[in-house]
N, C-alpha and C positions, 0 to 999 in steps of 0.2 A: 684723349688729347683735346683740349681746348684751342677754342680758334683763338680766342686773344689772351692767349698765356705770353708770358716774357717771350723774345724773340729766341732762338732757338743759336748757340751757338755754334753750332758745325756748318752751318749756312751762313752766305755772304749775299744782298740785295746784287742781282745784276742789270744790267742796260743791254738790248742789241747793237752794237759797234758795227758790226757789220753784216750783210745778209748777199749773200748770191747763189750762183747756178756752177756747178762743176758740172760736165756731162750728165745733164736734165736733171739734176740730183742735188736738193738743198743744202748748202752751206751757210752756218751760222755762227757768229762771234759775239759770246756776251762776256763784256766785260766788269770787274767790280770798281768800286769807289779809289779804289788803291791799284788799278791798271794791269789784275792781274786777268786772265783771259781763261773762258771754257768755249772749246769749237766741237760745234753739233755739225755733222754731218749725215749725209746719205738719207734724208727723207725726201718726201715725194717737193718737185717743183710747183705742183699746185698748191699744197701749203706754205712754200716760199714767198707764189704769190698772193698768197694770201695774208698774210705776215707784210709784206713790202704794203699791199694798197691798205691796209688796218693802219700802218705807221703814216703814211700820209694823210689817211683821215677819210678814205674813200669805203665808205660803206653800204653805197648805193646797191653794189649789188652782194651781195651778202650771200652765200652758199645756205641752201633749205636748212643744212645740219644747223648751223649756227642761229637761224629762226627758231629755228624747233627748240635747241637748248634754251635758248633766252627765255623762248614762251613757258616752258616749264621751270623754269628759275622763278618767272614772276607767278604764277601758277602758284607756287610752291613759296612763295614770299621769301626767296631765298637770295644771295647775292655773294659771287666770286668773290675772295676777297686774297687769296695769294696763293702763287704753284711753286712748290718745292722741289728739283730735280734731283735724282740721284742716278748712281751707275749700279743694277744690280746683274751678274752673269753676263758683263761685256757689254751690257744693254742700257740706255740710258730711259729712265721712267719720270715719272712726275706724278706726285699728288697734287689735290686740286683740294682749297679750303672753301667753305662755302658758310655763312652766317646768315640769321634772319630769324625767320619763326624758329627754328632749332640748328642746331652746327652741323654741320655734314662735312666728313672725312671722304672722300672718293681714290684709294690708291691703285698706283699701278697702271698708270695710262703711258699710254706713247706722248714724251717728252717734246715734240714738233706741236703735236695737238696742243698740250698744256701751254708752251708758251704764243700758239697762235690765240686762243682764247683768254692769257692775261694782257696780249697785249691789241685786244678787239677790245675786252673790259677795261684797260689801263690800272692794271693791278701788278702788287708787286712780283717779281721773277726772284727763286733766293736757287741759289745753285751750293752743292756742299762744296764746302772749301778745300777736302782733299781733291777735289777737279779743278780747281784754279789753279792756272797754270804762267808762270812768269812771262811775259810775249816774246818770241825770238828778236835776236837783233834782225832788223832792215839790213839786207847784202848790202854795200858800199858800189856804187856804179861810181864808173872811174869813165869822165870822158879823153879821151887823144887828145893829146893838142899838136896842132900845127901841122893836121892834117893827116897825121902818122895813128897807127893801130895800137888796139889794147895791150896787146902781146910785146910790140914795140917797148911800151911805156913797159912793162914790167923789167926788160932787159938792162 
């Protein structure tokens, strides 16, 4: 597989929409061009926050691991250039492409890692598109009026 072969149609480019914390436990929502939604859940909160200060721009303090990859990337004259997720055995994984002096295929990583390092490199995120998911409707919050109860108002 070539790194810059046509894009690959089972994949859709995504954005993170939204990222937080359930019970110390990373939640993530990436969305595509067309609003439809993949949510990662249950990885570690330190790569949430790591994920959160990357997206701000705060790179100051940077985890050794992520040194250490860079430095062998430039090492190696090589350079991320997009991570593909997929679900295999309930499990969600990620490849990691990589170009430069030769193409490098890396599969089968943990999916949190891959998209905390496309978006430390600001490289594309492609998610398969049987995981894109329509987004639920938003509950309807109904306020009282006139001082009277929800319950009230349904009567």
């Amino acid at each position: 597989m070539k790194i810059d072969e046509q894009p690959d149609t089972d994949y859709e480019t995504v954005a993170i929409s939204g990222l937080g914390l359930i019970d110390h436990l990373g939640v993530m929502v990436l969305k595509s061009i067309d609003d439809k939604e993949f949510h990662m859940t249950a990885f570690s909160a330190e790569v949430a926050q790591y994920i959160a200060n990357f997206m701000d721009g705060k790179r100051e303090q940077v985890p050794t691991i992520y040194n250490m990859f860079e430095q062998m990337c430039e090492e190696n004259e090589i350079i991320l250039v997009k991570v593909k997720i997929y679900e295999t055995g309930g499990i969600f994984r990620a490849n990691l492409y990589f170009t430069g002096k030769k193409d490098i295929l890396l599969k089968y990583y943990r999916a949190s890692d891959a998209v905390t390092l496309a978006t430390f490199y600001g490289v594309p995120i492609l998610v398969r598109k049987d995981l894109l998911k329509e987004p639920e409707p938003a509950p309807k919050i109904v306020s009282p009026k006139n001082g009277g109860s929800v319950e009230a108002e349904k009567k």
